[in-house]
C-alpha positions as CSV (number, residue, x, y, z in Angstrom):
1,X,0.0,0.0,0.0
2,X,1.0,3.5,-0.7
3,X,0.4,6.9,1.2
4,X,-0.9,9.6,-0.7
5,X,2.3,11.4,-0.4
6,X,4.2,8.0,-1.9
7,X,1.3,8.0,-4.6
8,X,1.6,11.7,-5.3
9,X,5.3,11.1,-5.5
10,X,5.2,7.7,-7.7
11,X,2.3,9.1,-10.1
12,X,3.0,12.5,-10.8
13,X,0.1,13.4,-9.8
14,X,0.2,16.4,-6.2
15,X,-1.5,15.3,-3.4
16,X,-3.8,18.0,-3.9
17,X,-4.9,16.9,-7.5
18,X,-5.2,13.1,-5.7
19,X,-7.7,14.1,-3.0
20,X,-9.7,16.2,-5.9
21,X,-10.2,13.1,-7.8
22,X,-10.7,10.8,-4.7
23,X,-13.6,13.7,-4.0
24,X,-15.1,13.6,-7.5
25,X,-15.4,9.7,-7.3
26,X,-12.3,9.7,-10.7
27,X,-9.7,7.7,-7.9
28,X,-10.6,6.9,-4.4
29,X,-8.0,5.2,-2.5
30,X,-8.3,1.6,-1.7
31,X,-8.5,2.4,2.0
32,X,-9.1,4.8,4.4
33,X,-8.0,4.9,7.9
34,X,-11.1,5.9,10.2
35,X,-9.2,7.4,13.2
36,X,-6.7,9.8,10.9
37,X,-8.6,9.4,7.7
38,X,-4.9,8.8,6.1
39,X,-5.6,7.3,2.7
40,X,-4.1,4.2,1.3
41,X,-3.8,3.3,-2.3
42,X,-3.4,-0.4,-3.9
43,X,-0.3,-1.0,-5.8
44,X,-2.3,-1.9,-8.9
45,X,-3.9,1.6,-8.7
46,X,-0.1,3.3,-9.6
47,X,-0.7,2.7,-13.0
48,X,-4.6,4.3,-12.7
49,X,-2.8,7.2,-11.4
50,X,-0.1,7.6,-13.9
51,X,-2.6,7.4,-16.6
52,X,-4.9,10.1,-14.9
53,X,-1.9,12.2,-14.8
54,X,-1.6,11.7,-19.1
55,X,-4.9,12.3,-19.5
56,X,-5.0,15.2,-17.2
57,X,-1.6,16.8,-18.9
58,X,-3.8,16.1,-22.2
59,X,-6.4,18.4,-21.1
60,X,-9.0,15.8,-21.8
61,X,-12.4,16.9,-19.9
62,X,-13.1,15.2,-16.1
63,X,-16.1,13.1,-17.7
64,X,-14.1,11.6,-20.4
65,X,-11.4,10.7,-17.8
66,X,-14.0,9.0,-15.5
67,X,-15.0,7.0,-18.7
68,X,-11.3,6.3,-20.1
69,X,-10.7,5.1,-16.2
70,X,-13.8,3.0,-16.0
71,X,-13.1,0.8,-19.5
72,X,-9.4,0.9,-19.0
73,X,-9.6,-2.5,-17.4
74,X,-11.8,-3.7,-19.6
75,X,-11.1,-6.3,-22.5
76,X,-13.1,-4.5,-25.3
77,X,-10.9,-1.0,-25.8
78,X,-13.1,0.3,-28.4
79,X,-14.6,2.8,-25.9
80,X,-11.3,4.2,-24.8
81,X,-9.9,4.6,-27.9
82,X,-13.3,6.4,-29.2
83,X,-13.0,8.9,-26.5
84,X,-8.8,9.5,-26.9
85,X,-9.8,10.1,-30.5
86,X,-12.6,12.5,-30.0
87,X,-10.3,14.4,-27.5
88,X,-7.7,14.7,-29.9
89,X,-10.4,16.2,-32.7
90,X,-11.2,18.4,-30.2
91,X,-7.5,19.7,-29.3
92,X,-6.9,19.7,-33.2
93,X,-9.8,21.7,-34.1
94,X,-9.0,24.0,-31.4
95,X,-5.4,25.0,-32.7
96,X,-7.2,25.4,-35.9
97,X,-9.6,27.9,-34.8
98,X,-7.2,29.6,-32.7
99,X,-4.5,30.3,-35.4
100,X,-7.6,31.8,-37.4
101,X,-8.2,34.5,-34.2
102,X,-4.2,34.5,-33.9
103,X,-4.4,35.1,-38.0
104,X,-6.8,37.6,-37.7
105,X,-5.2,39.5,-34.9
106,X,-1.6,39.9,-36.7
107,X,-3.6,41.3,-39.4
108,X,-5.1,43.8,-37.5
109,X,-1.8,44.8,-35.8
110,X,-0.1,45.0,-39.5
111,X,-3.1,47.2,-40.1
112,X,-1.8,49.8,-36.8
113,X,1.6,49.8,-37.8
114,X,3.1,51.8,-40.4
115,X,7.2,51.0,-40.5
116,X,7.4,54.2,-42.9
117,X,6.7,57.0,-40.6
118,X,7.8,55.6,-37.5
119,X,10.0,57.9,-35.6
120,X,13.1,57.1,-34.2
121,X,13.4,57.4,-30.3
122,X,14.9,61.4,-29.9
123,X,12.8,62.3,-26.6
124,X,15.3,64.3,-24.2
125,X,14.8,64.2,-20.2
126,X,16.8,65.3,-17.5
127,X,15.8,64.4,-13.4
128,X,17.1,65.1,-10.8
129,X,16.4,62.4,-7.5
130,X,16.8,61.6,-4.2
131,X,19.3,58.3,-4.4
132,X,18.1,56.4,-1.4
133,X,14.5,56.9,-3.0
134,X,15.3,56.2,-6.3
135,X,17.1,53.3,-4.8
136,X,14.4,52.1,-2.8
137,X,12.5,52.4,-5.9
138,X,14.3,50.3,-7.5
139,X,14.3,47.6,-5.2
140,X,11.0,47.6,-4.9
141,X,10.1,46.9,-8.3
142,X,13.2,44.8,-9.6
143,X,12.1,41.8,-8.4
144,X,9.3,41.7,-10.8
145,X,11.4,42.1,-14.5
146,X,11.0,39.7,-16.8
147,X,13.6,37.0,-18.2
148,X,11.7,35.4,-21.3
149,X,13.7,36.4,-24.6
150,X,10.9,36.0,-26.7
151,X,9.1,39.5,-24.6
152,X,12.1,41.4,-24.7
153,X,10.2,44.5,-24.1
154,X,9.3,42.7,-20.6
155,X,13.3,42.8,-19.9
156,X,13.7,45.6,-18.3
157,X,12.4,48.3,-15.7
158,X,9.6,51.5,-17.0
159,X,10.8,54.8,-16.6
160,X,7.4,56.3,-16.5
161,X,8.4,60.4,-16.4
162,X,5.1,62.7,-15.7
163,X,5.3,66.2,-13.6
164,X,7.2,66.2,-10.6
165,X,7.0,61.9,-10.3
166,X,8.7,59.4,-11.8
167,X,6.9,55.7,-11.5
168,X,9.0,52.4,-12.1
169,X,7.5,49.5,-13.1
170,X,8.3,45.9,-13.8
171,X,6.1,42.9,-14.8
172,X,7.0,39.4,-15.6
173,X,3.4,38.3,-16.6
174,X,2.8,36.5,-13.8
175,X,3.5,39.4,-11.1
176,X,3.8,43.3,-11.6
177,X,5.7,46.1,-9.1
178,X,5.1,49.9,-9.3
179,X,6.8,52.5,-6.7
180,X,7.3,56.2,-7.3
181,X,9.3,58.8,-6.0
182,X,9.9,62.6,-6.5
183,X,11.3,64.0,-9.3
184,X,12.6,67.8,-10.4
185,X,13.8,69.3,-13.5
186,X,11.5,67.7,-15.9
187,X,9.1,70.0,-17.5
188,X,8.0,68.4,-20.5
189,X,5.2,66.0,-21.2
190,X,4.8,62.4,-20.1
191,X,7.8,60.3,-21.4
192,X,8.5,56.7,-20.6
193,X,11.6,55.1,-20.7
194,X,12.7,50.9,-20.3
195,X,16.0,50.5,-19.5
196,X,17.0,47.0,-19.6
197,X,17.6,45.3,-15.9
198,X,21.7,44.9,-16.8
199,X,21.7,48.8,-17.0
200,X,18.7,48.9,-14.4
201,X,21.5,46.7,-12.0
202,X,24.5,49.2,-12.9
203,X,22.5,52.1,-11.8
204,X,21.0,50.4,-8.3
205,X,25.0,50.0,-8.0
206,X,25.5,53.7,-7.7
207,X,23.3,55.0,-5.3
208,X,24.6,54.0,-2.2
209,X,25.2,57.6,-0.6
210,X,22.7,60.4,0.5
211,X,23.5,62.2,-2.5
212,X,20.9,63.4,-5.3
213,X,21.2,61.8,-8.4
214,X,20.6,62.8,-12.3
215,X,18.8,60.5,-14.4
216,X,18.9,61.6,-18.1
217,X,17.9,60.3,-21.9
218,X,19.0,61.4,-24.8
219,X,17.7,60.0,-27.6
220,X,18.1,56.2,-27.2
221,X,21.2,56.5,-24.7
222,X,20.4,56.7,-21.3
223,X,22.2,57.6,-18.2
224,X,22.8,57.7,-14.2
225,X,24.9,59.9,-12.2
226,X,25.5,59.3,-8.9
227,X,28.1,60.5,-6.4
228,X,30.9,61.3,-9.4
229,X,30.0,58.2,-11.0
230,X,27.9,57.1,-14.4
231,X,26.1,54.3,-15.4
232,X,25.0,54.4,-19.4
233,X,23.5,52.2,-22.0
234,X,20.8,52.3,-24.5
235,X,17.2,51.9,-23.8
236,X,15.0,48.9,-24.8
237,X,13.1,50.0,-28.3
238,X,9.9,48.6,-27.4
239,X,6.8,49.8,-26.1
240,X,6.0,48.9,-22.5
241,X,2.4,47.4,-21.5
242,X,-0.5,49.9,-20.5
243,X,0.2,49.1,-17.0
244,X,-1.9,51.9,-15.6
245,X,-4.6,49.3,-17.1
246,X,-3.3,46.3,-15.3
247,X,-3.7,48.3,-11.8
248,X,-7.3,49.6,-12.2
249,X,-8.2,46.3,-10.0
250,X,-12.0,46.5,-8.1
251,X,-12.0,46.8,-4.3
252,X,-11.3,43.8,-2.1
253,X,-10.4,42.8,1.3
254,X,-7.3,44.4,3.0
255,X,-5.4,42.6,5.7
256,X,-2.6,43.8,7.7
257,X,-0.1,41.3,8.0
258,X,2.8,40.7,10.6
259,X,5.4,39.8,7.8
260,X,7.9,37.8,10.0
261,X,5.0,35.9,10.8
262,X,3.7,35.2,7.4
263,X,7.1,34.3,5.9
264,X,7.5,31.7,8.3
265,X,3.8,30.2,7.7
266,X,4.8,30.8,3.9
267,X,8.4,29.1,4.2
268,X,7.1,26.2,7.1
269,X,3.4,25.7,5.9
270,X,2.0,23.3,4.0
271,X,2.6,23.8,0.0
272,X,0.9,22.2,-3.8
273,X,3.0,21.5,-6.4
274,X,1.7,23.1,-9.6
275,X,1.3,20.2,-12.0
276,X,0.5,22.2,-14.9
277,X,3.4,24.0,-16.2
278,X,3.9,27.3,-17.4
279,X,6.0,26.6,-21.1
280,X,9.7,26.9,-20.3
281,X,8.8,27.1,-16.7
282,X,9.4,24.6,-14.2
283,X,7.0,23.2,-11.6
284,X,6.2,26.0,-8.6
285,X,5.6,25.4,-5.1
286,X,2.1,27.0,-4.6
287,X,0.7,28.5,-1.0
288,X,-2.8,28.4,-0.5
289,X,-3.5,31.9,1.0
290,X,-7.4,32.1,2.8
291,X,-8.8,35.1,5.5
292,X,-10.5,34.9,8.7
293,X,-12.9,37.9,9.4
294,X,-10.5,39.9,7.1
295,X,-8.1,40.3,9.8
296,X,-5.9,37.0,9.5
297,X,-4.4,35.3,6.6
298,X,-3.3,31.9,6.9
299,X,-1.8,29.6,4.8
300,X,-3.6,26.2,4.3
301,X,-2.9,22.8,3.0
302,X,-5.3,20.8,1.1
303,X,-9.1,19.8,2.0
304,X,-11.7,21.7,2.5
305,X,-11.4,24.9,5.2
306,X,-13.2,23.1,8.1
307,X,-10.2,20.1,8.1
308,X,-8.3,22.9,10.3
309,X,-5.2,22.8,7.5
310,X,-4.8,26.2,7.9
311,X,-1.5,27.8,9.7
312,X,-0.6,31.3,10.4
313,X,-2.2,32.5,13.6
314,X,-2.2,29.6,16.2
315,X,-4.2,32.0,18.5
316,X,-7.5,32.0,16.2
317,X,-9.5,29.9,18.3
318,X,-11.5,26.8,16.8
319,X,-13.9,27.0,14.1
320,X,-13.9,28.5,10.2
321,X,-16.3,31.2,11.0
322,X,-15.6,34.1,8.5
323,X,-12.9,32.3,6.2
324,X,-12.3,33.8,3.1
325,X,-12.1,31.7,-0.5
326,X,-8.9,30.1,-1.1
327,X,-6.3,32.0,-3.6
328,X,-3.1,30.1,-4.6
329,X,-0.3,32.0,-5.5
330,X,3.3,31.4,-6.5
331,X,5.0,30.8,-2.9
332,X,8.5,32.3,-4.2
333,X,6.9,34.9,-5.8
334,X,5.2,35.9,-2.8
335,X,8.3,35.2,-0.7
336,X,10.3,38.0,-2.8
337,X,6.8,40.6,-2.9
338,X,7.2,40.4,0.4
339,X,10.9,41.3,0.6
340,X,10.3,43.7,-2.0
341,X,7.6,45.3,0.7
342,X,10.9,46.1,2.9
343,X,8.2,46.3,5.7
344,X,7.4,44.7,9.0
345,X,4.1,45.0,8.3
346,X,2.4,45.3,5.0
347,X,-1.5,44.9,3.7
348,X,-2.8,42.0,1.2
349,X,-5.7,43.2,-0.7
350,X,-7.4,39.6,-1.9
351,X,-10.1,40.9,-4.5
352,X,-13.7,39.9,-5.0
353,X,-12.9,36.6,-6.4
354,X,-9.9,33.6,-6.7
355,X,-9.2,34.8,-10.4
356,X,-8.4,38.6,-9.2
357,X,-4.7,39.6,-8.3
358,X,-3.3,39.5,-4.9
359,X,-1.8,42.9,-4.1
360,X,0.8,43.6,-2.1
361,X,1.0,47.2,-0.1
362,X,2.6,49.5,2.1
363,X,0.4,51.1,4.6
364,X,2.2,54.2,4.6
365,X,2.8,54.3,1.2
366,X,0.5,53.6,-1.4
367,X,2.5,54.4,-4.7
368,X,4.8,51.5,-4.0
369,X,2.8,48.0,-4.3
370,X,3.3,44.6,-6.2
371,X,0.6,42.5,-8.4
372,X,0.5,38.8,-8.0
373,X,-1.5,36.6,-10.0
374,X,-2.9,33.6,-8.9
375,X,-2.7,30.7,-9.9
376,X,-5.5,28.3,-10.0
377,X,-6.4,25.4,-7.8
378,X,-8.0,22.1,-8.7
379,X,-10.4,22.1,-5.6
């Protein structure tokens, strides 16, 4: 007999997606024990597993996996293979329809761009900063760069230049950081800048004194100068997402977290293993993030809320009255927002549903906060 963790381990499947499917009647173990309602599976049931976990990297619908589970046994295959072909139609007709929309889309951009009166980048600025803000800007936002070489323009760190502020943001896809800081000597309109995170590193390097420092762009050069010393390179010549867009989030639950606290329910809690896979990403270790009465977050393992699996504040008292919907989120991620924070206490706003973003802010200062998205759970 194997535990679920030996199962999980031997299958491929988490021990997350293992008690889903023993709750939707797909794989039950063999056994159950009644006093700690550990679960026990068969040796023959390894292979069950392994194939759930094909079928389930496949993408093939929970129904057609019950079937496909039901007649694998069985000496007449005709049933299985029917439904492994009719999934495959489906995936194939799929791609099909969704090059036509991808189709259709390049067109469209094609249609926006015009190569022949492009200009070439000549905008001038010149700031002058605070280094330990700009610094502290920096760090709060660098975290968040991307590293995928085919979104180049996701490489670096927005120089977002309006007025008397200057915004930096970075985003990765999967998380976003914005903090701002003061700014003088600009007078112009609204310019943006992304200077790739190399360059962006080179700068942070400078700005270790008190001293102010001068941030300047001329044409597609751009430059540092901090405390009789220069960082330089040229900026990234691509536009940067709309990110005022990605921020405009609707209202949700803020919760004042003890950070030391939470980083050691994040780093000693229980944790899923994202079976699905990002492309070119490897498999993430995901916290399960809920709320009690809006003033607690805890970090929970797998079941259902009232299975007390939750960790974070031993001092809650029994019962799940007022917990919050689960949100699973990235736990590295979420380890390096909240490091980013530079904060012994900071605020997670969970919005109105799973699917929304998890923000990370400041309480005293709100142009400084980080996006994460979450990721999404089987149960």
């Amino acid at each position: 007999m194997r535990s679920i963790g030996e199962m999980a381990r031997d299958s491929g499947l988490g021990v997350s997606a293992l008690r889903f499917y023993d709750r939707a009647g797909v794989l039950g173990p063999a056994w159950v024990d009644p006093t700690s309602g550990y679960r026990w599976y068969a040796p023959e049931q390894l292979d069950e597993a392994r194939l759930l976990a094909r079928l389930r990297r496949a993408g093939m619908p929970l129904a057609d996996i019950r079937l496909v589970l039901a007649g694998w046994s069985g000496e007449d295959t005709d049933l299985v293979r029917g439904l492994l072909q009719a999934h495959l139609r489906r995936l194939e007709q799929g791609l099909t329809e969704a090059r036509s929309e991808f189709s259709t889309i390049r067109e469209l951009l094609d249609h926006r761009e015009n190569p022949m009166t492009a200009s070439p980048l000549t905008g001038t600025v010149h700031l002058s900063l605070p280094a330990p803000a700009l610094a502290a800007a920096l760090d709060a936002v660098r975290f968040a760069a991307g590293r995928d070489p085919e979104l180049p323009m996701l490489g670096g760190v927005l120089f977002d230049i309006e007025g008397d502020a200057l915004r930096v943001v970075a985003t990765d896809r999967y998380r976003l950081a914005v903090a701002r800081t003061d700014a003088d000597g600009h007078g112009g309109s609204r310019e943006q800048v992304v200077v790739p995170a190399p360059l962006v590193d080179a700068m942070r390097a400078l700005l270790s004194g008190d001293e102010s420092a001068r941030f300047s762009v001329e044409g597609d050069r751009v430059t540092l100068e901090a405390d009789g010393r220069q960082a330089s390179g040229q900026r990234l010549a691509h536009d940067f997402p709309d990110y005022r867009r990605l921020v405009q989030l609707p209202p949700g639950r803020r919760v004042v977290v003890e950070v030391p606290a939470l980083r050691e329910a994040l780093e000693n809690g229980p944790v899923r293993v994202a079976e699905e896979r990002e492309p070119g990403r490897s498999a993430r270790d995901i916290s399960v993030l809920t709320t009690v009465d809006d003033k607690t977050v805890l970090v929970c393992g797998d079941g259902a809320p009232d299975e007390d699996t939750c960790t974070g504040n031993e001092d809650r008292g029994t019962g799940t009255g007022g917990l919050g919907y689960h949100v699973g989120v990235d736990r590295g991620f979420l380890l390096e927002a909240l490091a980013a924070g530079d904060r012994d206490r900071l605020v997670l706003e969970f919005g109105p549903a799973p699917t929304a973003p998890l923000a990370i802010r400041r309480a005293d200062d709100e142009g400084a906060f980080s996006l994460l998205m979450p990721v999404r759970l089987d149960d």
